[in-house]
C-alpha positions as CSV (number, residue, x, y, z in Angstrom):
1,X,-15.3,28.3,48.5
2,X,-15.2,29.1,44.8
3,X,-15.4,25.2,42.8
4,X,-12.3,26.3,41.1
5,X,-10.4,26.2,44.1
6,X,-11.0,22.3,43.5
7,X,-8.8,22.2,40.3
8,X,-5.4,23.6,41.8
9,X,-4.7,19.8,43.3
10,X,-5.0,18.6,39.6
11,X,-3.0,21.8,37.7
12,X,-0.6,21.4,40.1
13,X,-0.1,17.6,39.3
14,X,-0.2,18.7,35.7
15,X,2.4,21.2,36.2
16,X,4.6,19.3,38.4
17,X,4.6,16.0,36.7
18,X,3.7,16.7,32.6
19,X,4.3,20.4,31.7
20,X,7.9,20.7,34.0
21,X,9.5,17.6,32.8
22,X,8.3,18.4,29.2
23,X,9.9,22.1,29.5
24,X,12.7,19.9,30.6
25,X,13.0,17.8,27.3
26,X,12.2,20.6,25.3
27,X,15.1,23.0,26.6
28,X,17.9,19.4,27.0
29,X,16.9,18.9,23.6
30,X,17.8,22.4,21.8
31,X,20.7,23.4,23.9
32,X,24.6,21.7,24.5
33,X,26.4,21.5,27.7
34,X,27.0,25.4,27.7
35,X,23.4,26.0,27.5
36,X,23.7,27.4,23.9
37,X,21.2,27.1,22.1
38,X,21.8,24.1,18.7
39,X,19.5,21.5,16.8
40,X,22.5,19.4,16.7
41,X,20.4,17.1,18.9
42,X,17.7,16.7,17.2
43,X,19.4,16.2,13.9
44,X,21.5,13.3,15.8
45,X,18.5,11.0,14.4
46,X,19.7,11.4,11.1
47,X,23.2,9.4,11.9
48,X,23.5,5.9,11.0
49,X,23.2,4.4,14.6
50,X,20.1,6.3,15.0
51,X,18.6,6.2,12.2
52,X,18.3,2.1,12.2
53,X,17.4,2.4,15.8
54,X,14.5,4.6,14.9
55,X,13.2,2.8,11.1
56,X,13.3,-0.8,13.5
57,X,11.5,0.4,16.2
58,X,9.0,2.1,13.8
59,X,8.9,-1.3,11.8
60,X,8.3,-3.7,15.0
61,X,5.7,-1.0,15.8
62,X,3.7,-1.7,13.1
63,X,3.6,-5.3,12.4
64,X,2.8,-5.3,16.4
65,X,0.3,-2.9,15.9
66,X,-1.4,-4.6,12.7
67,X,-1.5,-7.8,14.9
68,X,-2.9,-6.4,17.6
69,X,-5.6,-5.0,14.8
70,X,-6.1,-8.1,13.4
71,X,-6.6,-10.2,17.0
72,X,-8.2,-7.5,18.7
73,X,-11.5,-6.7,15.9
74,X,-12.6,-10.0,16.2
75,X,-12.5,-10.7,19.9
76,X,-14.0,-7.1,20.2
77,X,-17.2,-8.1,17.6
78,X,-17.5,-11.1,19.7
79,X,-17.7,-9.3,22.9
80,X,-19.9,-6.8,21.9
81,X,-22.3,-9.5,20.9
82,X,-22.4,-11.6,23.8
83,X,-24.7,-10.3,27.0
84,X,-23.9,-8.5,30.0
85,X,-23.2,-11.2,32.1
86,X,-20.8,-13.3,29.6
87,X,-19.3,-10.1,28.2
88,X,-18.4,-8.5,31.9
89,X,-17.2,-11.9,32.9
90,X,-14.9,-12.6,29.8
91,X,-13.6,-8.4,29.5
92,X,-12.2,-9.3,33.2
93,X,-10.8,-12.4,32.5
94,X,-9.1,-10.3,29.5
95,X,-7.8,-7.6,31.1
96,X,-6.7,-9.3,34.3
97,X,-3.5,-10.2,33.3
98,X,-3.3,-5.9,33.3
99,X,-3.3,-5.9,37.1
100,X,0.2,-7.1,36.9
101,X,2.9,-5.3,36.9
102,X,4.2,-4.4,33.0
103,X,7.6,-5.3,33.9
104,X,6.4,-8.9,35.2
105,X,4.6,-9.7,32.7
106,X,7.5,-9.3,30.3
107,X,9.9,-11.0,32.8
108,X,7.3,-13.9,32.4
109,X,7.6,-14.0,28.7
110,X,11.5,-14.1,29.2
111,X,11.2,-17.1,31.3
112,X,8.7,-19.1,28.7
113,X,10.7,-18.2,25.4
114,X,14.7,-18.4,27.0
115,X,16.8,-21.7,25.6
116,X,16.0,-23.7,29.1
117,X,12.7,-22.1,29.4
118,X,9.2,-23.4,30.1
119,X,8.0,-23.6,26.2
120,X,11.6,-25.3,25.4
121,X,11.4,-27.3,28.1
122,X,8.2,-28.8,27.1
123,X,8.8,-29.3,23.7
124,X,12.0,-31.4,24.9
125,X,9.8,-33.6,27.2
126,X,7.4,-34.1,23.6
127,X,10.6,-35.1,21.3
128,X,9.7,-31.7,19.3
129,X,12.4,-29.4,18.2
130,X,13.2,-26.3,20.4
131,X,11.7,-22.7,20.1
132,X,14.6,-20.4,19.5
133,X,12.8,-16.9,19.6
134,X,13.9,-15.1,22.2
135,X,16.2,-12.6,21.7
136,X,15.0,-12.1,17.8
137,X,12.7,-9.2,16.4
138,X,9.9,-11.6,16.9
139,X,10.2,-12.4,20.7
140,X,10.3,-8.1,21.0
141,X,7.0,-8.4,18.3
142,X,5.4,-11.4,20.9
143,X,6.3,-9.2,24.2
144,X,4.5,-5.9,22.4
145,X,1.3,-7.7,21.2
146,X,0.7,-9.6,24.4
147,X,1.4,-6.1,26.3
148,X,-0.4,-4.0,24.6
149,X,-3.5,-6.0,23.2
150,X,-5.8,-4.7,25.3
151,X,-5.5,-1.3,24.5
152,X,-6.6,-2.3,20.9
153,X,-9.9,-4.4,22.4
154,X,-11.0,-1.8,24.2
155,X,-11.4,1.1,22.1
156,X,-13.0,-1.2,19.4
157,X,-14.8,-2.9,21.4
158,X,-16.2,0.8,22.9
159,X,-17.0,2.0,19.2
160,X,-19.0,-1.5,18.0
161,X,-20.9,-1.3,21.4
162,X,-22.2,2.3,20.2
163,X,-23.4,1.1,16.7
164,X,-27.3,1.2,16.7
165,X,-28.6,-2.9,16.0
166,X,-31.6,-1.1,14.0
167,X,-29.0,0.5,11.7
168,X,-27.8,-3.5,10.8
169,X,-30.9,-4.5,11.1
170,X,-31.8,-2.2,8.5
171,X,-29.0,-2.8,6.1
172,X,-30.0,-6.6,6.2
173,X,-33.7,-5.9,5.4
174,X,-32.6,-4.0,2.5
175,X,-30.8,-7.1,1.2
176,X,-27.5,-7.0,2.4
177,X,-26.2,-10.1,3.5
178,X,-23.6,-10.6,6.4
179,X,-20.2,-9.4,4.7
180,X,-21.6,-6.6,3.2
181,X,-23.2,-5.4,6.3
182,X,-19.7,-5.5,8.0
183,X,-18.0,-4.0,5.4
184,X,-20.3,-1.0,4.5
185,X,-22.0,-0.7,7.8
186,X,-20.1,-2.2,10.9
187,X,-16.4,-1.0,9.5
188,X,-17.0,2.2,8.9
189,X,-18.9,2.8,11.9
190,X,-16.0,1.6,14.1
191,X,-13.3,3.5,12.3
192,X,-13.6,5.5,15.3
193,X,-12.2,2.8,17.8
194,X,-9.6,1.8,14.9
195,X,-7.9,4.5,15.2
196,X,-7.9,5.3,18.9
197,X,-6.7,1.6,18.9
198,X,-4.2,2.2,16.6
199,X,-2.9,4.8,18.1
200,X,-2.7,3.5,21.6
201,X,-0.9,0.4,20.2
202,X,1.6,2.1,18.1
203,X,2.4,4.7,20.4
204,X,4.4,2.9,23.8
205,X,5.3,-0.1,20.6
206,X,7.3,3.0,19.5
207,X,8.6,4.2,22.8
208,X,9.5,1.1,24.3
209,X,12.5,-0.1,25.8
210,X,12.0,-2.7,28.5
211,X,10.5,-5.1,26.0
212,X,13.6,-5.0,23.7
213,X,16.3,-5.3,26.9
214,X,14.5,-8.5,28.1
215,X,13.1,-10.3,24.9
216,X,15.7,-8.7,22.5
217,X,18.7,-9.3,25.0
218,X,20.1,-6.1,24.3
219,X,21.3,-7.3,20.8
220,X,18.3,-5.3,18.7
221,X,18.6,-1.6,19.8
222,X,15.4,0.4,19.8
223,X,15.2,4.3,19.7
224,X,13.8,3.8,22.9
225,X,17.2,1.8,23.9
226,X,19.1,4.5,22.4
227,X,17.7,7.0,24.6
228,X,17.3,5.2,27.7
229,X,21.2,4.4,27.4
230,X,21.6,8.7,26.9
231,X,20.4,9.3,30.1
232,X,21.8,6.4,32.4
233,X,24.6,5.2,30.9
234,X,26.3,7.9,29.0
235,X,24.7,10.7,30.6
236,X,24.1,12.8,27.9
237,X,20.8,14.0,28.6
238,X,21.2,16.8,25.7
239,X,21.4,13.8,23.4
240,X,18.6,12.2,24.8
241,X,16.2,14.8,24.8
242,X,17.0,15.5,21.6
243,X,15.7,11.9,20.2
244,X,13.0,12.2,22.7
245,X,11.6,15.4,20.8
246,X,12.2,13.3,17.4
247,X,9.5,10.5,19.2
248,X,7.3,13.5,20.6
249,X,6.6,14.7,16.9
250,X,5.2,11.0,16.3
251,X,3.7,10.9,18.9
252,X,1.6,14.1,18.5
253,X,1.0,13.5,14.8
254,X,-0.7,10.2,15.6
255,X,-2.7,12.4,18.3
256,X,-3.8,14.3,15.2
257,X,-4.6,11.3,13.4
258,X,-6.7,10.2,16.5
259,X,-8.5,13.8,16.5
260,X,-9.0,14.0,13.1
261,X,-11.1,10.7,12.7
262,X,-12.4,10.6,16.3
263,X,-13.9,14.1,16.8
264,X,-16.7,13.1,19.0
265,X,-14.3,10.7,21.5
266,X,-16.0,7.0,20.3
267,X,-13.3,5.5,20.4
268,X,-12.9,6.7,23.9
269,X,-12.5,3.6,26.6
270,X,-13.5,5.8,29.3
């Protein structure tokens, strides 16, 4: 049997469930309800509701992101440092909480941060003043880091695990002590994992919606809100589509990004 027989289970996966639906969006997005073809859609993101949708989202995005960043390069330095053992024992205890279901998890925040919640509830029993974050831009920033953390480890973690010891070694026999080896050697050399971090962080932070409906009670309106309400509650899937294709071109410039500074895959988890 010819070996590329053995692709037509995967192509037809591809087809069926990435290159269909995206046709889908794509033609939605650039027609009306006649079927005539209009960029009144996509230029629907310029209106006032949309507009602040879209600038919040891409705002939360990025302070979430830039957390994650700032969390995830230590813990990844610290990782990469420790041995097999420790390292494989302490990356499962990370990414455990992973195994759970993504809606759970944010369910679980809800029940912490709420007015009668756990963290409020404790902070009662201690005489100290209640925690009144939940439904705020910071209880959506909280839900995103916690969620999507790990995707920022990882790729770093990846890139520093592929830096040579002799090339540090090196730098610090030629008189470099341990901040300048970080910043001219180590940095750079991860850059790599950086972005691919950055750009699995920033990407479902953008395209969110469950996060914002449960931690933001449906008060702070993402684009990803905005759509999701397109499609099951007013039905306008024209309208949706159209927003969506505004979030694809993000989405594929930060796939650039990505490519252009990670040509050889480093930052590759896989």
């Amino acid at each position: 049997m010819n070996k590329k027989m053995l692709s037509l289970p995967y192509l037809f996966w591809c087809a069926a469930f990435i290159l269909i639906p995206l046709f889908m969006v794509v033609y939605y997005g650039i027609t009306d309800k006649t079927g005539a073809f209009t960029l009144e859609n996509i230029c629907a993101i310029a209106t006032a509701e949309h507009s602040k949708a879209l600038w919040i989202s891409i705002l939360l995005s990025l302070i979430s992101t830039l957390i994650c960043l700032l969390l995830a390069y230590p813990l990844a330095m610290i990782l990469a440092h420790m041995n097999v053992n420790q390292h494989s024992f302490v990356v499962l205890i990370f990414i455990l909480p992973m195994w759970m279901n993504f809606l759970l998890r944010t369910m679980a925040w809800q029940t912490l941060l709420e007015k009668s919640g756990v963290i409020n509830s404790v902070l009662e029993f201690l005489h100290l003043p209640a925690l009144n974050i939940i439904n705020t831009p910071s209880a959506i920033i909280l839900g995103m880091v916690y969620n999507f953390l790990p995707f920022m480890v990882l790729p770093i973690y990846n890139s520093l695990t592929k830096i040579d010891p002799n090339v540090i070694n090196a730098a610090k026999d030629l008189g470099a002590n341990g901040f300048d080896t970080f910043i001219r050697v180590t940095l750079p050399l991860s850059v790599p994992g950086i972005i691919s971090g950055i750009t699995m962080v920033f990407v479902p932070a953008l395209t969110t919606f469950v996060i914002s409906t449960l931690l933001g009670g449906s008060k702070i309106l993402l684009i990803g809100n905005v759509i999701e309400q397109e499609f099951t509650q007013t039905g306008n899937w024209h309208l949706g589509s159209g927003l969506s294709i505004v979030l694809m071109i993000f989405i594929l410039f930060n796939m650039i990004l990505s490519a252009i500074f990670d040509k050889d895959g480093e930052g590759n988890t896989l």
